[in-house]
C-alpha positions as CSV (number, residue, x, y, z in Angstrom):
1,X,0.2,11.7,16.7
2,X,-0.1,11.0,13.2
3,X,1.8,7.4,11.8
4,X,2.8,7.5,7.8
5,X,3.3,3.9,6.9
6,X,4.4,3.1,3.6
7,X,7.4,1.4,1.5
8,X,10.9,2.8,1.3
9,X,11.2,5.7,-1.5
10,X,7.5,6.5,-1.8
11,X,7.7,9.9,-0.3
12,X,6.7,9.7,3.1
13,X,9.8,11.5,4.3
14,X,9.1,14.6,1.8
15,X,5.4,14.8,2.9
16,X,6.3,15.1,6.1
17,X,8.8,17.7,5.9
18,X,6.2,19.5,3.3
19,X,3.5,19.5,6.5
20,X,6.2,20.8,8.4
21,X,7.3,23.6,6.2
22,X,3.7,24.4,5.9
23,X,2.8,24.7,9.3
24,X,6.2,26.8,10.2
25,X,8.1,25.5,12.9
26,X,9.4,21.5,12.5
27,X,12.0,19.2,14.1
28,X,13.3,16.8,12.0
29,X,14.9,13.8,13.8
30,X,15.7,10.3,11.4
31,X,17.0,6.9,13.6
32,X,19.5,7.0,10.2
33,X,21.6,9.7,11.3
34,X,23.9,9.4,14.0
35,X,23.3,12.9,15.6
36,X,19.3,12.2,15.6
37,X,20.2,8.5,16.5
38,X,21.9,9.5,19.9
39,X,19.5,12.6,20.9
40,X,16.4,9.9,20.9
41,X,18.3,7.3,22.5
42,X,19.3,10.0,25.1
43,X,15.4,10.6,25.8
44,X,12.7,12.5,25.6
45,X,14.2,15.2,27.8
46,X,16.7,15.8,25.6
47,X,14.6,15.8,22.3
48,X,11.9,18.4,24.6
49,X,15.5,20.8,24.9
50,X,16.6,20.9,21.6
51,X,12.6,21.6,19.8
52,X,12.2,23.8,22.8
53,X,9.3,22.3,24.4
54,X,10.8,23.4,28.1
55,X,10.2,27.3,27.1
56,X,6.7,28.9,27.0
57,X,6.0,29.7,23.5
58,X,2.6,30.7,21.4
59,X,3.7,28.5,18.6
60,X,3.1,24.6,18.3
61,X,6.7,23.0,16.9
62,X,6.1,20.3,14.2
63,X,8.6,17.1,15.5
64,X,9.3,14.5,12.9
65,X,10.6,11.2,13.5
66,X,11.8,9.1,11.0
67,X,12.1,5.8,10.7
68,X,12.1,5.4,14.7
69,X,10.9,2.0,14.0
70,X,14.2,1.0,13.8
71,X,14.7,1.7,17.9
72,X,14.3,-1.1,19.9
73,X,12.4,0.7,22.7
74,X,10.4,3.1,19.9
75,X,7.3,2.3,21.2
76,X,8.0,3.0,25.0
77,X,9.8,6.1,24.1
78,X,6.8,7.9,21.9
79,X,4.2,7.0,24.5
80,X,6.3,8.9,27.6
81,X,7.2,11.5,24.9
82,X,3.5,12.2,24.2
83,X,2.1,11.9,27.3
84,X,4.0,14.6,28.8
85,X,4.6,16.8,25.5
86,X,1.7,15.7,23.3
87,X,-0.3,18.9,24.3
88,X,2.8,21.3,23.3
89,X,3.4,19.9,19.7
90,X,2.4,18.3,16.7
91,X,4.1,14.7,16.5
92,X,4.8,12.8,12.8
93,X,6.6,9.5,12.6
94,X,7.3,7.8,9.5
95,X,8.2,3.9,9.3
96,X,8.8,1.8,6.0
97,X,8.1,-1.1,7.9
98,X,4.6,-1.6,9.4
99,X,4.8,0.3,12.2
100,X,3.3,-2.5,14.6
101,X,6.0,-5.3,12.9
102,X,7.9,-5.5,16.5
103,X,6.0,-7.5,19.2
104,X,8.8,-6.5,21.8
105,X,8.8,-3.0,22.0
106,X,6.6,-2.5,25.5
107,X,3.7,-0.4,26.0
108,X,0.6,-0.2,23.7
109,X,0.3,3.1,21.8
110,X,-3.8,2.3,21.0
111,X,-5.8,5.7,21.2
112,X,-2.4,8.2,20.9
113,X,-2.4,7.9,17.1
114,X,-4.0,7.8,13.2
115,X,-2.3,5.9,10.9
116,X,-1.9,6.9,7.0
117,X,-0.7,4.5,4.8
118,X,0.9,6.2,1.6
119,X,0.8,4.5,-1.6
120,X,2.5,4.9,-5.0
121,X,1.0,7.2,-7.5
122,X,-2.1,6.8,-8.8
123,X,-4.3,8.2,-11.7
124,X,-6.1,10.1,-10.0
125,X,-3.2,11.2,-7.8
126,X,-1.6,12.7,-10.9
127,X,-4.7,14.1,-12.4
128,X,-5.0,16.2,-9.0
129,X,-4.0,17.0,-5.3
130,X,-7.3,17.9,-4.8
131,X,-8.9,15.3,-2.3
132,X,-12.8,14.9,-3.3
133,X,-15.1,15.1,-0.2
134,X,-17.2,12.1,-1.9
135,X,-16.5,9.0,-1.6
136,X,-16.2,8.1,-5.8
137,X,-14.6,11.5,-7.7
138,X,-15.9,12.6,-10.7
139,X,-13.9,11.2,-13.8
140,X,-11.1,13.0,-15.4
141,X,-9.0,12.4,-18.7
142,X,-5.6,11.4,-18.6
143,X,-3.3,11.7,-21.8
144,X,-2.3,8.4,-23.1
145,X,1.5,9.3,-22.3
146,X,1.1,9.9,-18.8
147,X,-1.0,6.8,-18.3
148,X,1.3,4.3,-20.1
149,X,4.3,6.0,-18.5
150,X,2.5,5.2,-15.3
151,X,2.1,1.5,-15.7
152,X,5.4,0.9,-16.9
153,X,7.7,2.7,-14.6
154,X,5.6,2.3,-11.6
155,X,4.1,5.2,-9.0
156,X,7.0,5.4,-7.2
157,X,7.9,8.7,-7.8
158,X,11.9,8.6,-8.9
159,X,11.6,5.8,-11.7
160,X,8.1,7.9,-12.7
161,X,9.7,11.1,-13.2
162,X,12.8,10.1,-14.7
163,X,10.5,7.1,-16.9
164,X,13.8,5.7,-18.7
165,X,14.6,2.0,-19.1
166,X,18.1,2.8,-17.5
167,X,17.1,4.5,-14.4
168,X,14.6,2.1,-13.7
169,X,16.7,-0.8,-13.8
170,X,19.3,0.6,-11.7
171,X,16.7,2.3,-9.0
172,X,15.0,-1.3,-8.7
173,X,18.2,-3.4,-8.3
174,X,19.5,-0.6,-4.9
175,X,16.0,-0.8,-3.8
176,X,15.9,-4.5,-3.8
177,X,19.4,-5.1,-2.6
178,X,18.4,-2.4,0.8
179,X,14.8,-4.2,1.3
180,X,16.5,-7.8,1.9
181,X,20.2,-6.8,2.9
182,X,19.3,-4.2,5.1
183,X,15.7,-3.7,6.4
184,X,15.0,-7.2,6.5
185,X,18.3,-8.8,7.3
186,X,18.8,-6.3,10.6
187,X,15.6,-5.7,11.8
188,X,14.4,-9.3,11.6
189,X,17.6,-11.5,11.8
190,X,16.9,-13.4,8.7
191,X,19.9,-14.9,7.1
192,X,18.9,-16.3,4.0
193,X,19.4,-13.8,1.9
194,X,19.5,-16.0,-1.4
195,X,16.7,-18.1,-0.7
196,X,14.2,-14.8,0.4
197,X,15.4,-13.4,-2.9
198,X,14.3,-16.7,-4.7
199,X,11.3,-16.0,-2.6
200,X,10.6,-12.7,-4.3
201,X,11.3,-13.7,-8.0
202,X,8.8,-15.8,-7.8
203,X,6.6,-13.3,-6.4
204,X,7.1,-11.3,-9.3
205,X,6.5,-14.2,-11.3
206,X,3.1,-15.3,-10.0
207,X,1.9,-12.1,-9.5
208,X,-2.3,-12.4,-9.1
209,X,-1.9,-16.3,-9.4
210,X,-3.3,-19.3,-7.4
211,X,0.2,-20.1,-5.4
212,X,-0.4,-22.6,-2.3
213,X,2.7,-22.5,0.5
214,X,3.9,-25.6,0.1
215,X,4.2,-24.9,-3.7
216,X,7.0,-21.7,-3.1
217,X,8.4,-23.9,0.2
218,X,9.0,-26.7,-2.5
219,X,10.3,-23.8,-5.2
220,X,13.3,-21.8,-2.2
221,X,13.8,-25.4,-0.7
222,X,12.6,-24.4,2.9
223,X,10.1,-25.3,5.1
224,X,5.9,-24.5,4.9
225,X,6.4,-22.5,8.2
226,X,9.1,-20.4,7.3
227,X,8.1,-19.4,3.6
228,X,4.4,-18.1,5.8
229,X,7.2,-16.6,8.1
230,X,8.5,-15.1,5.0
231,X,6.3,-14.0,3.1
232,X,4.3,-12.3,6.4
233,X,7.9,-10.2,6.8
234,X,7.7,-9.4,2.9
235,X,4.2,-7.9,3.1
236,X,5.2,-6.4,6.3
237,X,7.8,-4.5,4.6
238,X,5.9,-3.3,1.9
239,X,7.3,-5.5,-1.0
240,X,3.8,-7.5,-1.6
241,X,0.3,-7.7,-0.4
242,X,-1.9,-10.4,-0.2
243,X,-5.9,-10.5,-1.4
244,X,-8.0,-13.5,0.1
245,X,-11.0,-14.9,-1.1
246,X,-14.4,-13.7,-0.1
247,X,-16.6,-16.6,1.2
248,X,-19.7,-15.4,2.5
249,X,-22.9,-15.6,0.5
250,X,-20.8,-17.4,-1.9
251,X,-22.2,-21.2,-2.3
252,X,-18.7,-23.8,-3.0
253,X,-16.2,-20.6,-2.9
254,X,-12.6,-21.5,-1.8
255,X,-11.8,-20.2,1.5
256,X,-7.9,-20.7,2.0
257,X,-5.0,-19.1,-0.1
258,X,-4.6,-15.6,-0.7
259,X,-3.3,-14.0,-4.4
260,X,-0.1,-11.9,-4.1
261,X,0.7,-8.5,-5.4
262,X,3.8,-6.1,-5.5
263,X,3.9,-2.8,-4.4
264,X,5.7,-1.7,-7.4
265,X,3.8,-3.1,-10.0
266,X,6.5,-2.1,-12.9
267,X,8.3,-5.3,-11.4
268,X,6.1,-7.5,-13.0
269,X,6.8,-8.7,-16.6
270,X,3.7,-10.5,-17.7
271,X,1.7,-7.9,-19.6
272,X,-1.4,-9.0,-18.0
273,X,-0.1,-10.2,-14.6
274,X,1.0,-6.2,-14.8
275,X,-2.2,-4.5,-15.4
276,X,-3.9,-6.7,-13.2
277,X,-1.4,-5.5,-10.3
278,X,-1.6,-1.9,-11.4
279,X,-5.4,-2.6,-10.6
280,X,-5.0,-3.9,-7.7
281,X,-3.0,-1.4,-6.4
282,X,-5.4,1.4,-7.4
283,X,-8.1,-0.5,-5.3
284,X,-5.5,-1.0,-1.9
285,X,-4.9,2.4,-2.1
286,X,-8.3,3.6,-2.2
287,X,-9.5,0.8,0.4
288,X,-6.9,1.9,2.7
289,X,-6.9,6.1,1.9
290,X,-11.1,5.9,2.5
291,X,-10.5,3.6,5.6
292,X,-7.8,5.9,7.0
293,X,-9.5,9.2,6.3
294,X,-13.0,7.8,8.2
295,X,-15.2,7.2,5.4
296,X,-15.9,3.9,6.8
297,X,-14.1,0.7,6.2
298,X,-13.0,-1.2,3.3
299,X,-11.1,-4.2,2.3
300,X,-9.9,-5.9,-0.8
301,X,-10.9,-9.5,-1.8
302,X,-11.2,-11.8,-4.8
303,X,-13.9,-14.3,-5.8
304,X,-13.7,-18.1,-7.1
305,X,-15.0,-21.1,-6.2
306,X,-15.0,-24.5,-6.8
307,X,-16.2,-24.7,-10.5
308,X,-13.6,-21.9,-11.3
309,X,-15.8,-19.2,-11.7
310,X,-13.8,-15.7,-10.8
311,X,-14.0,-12.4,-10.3
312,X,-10.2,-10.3,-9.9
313,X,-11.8,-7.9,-7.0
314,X,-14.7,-7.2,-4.9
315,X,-14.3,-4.1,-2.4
316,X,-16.4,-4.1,0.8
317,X,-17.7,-1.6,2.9
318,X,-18.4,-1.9,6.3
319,X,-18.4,-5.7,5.8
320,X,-21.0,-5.5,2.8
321,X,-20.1,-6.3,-0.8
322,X,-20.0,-3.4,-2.9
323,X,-18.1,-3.7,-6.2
324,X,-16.9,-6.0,-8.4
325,X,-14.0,-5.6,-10.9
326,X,-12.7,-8.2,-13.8
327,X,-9.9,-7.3,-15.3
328,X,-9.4,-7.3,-19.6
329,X,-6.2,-6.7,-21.1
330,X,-8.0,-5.8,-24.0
331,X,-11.5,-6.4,-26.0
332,X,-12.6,-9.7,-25.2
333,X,-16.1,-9.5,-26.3
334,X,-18.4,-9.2,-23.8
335,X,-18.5,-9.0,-20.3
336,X,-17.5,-12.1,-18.2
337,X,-20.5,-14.6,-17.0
338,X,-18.6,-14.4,-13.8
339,X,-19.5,-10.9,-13.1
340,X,-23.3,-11.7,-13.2
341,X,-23.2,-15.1,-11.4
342,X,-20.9,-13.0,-8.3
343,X,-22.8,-10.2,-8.3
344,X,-26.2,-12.1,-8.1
345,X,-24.3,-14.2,-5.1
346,X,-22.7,-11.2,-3.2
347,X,-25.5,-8.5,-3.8
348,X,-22.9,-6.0,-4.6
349,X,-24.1,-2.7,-6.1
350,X,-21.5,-2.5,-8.8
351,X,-20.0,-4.9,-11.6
352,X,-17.2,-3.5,-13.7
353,X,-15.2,-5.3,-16.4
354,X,-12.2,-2.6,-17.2
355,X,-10.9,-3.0,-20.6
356,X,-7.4,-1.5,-21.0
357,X,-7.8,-1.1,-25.0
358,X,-10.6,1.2,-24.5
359,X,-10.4,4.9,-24.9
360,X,-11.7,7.0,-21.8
361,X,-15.4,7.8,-21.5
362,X,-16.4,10.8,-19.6
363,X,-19.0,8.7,-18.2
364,X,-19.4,8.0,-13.9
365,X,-19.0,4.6,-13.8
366,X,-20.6,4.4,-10.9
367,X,-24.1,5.5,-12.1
368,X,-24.2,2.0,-13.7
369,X,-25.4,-0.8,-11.6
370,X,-26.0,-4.1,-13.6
371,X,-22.3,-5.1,-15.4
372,X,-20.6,-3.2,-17.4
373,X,-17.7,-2.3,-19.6
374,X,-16.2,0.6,-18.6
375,X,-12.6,1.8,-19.8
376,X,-9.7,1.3,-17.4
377,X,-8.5,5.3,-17.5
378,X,-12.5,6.1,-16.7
379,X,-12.7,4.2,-13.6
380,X,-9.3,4.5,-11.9
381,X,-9.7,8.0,-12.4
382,X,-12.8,8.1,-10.0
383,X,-10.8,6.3,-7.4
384,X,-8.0,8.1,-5.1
């Protein structure tokens, strides 16, 4: 089976029914709907009947579940369904909730599926559909418009295409309002409503910032427990993600709280707090597409230690420092002392300071290996 993970309204639904289309034959079947609703509750004799899985045929059927998540037993019922129909279909299931999120759903489903997590937009995602069979792409320009239209609306892909003021507004107040009344409220029996919405203000407000626990427990006027209770069901359902420091090789580096970032990043109304998500965000996604699609694996971290020396980001592979990124708003100068103290510590191969006031360079960043300055439109371009 193949799992698309990913926030609500960032297109999972229309790629899978794209794969379908492609492919021929598809079942479309969404927990949503009350007609799709009572045929998986009924079984997975039933759904075998209606996709016609009980006749011979020469052709493979396509069967999409969406948002099955949302079924108590959704777990239980895709292992028996592909255990006895696996070899007779193709099976897709969608989820805007981490698809692991419920602990009391029954039988393990390790081994019967890859999971794809699907991001926003990127750069590079609206440059080309292409996907590069290297690791690092080869750059590619980008008109201004398209890039400044893409950090202020956001990459998810209605307030992008539309890109007015108005639309946006309105798109992030319905989103908001069926994250935490909805999703979260139902599927996780939290009751709170105005005190998780205080909760993700602030998020917006300390975007990339040095936030302890007891500092946003203090802030919604609940306990340390239940804002990491929280804030675990928030990242969960795709509203933030968290980077934590990196600590190895790294003498007097701080080893405890993680920086938070949104998934939209157009939600965030510091300049710099923005850019520095839209960043971010460019780096998750690759991390996670090159993880998912077996080029080996890759996580997100940030550097700082105890005389408040930083670094924004540092991407592993395999466990193994590899790149370093520092963030500039615009021409500072020159490059950060913080790059070359890190990258001496970490060994990483890579030091980049991206400048967002610099005009792209059709230049491979990635040929450079002591720190450099390289435009912000040159090296999200190379990523995915």
């Amino acid at each position: 089976m193949v799992f698309l993970a990913g926030p609500r309204q960032v297109g999972k639904t229309t790629i899978s029914l794209e794969v379908g289309k492609q492919l021929g034959l598809f079942y479309y079947f969404n927990w949503d709907h009350d007609a799709s609703r009572a045929s998986i509750i009924a079984g997975t004799l039933e759904i075998a009947e209606l996709t016609g899985l009980l006749k011979i045929s020469n052709k493979k059927p396509v069967i999409i579940f969406d948002e099955i998540h949302k079924f108590g037993r959704w777990k239980q019922f895709l292992k028996g369904f592909f255990d006895v129909y696996g070899e007779r279909c193709h099976i897709l299931v969608t989820g805007s909730a981490k698809l692991n999120i419920y602990k009391k759903t029954g039988d393990s489903l390790m081994g019967r599926y890859f999971l794809y997590r699907i991001h926003p937009l990127s750069i590079r995602e609206l440059l080309t559909s292409k996907i590069s069979s290297e690791l690092i792409a080869e750059p590619k320009p980008i008109s201004t418009k398209r890039f400044d239209q893409l950090v202020q609306y956001g990459g998810f892909p209605e307030p992008y295409l539309r890109s007015t003021i108005k639309f946006s507004s309105k798109w992030h107040r319905t989103t908001q309002s069926l994250l935490l009344r909805e999703d979260i409220r139902d599927l996780c029996q939290i009751q709170e409503l105005a005190q998780l919405e205080t909760l993700s203000t602030l998020l917006q407000e300390t975007v990339g910032q040095y936030v302890t626990q007891s500092t946003l427990a203090n802030h919604v006027k609940v306990s340390i427990p239940t804002i990491s209770r929280w804030l675990e069901t928030l990242e969960a359902f795709y509203y933030c993600f968290s980077i934590r420091p990196w600590s190895k090789n790294v003498k007097r580096s701080l080893r405890k709280e993680p920086k938070y970032y949104l998934w939209d990043w157009s939600r965030t109304k510091n300049k710099g707090a923005l850019l520095e998500n839209f960043v971010a965000s460019h780096l998750l996604k690759a991390a996670h597409f090159w993880t998912d699609y077996g080029f080996g694996n890759f996580e997100l971290f940030y550097l700082r230690d105890k005389e408040k020396r930083e670094v924004d980001f540092l991407m592993t592979k395999d466990q193994s420092p590899w790149f370093l990124v520092e963030v500039k708003s615009g021409d500072n100068g020159g490059i950060s002392k913080s790059l070359y103290h890190f990258q001496e510590q970490t060994g990483a191969m890579h030091a980049f300071q991206l400048n967002f006031g610099l005009k792209y360079v059709d230049q491979n960043c990635f040929a450079y290996t002591k720190p450099i300055i390289v435009p912000a439109s040159t090296f999200l371009s190379q990523l995915v």
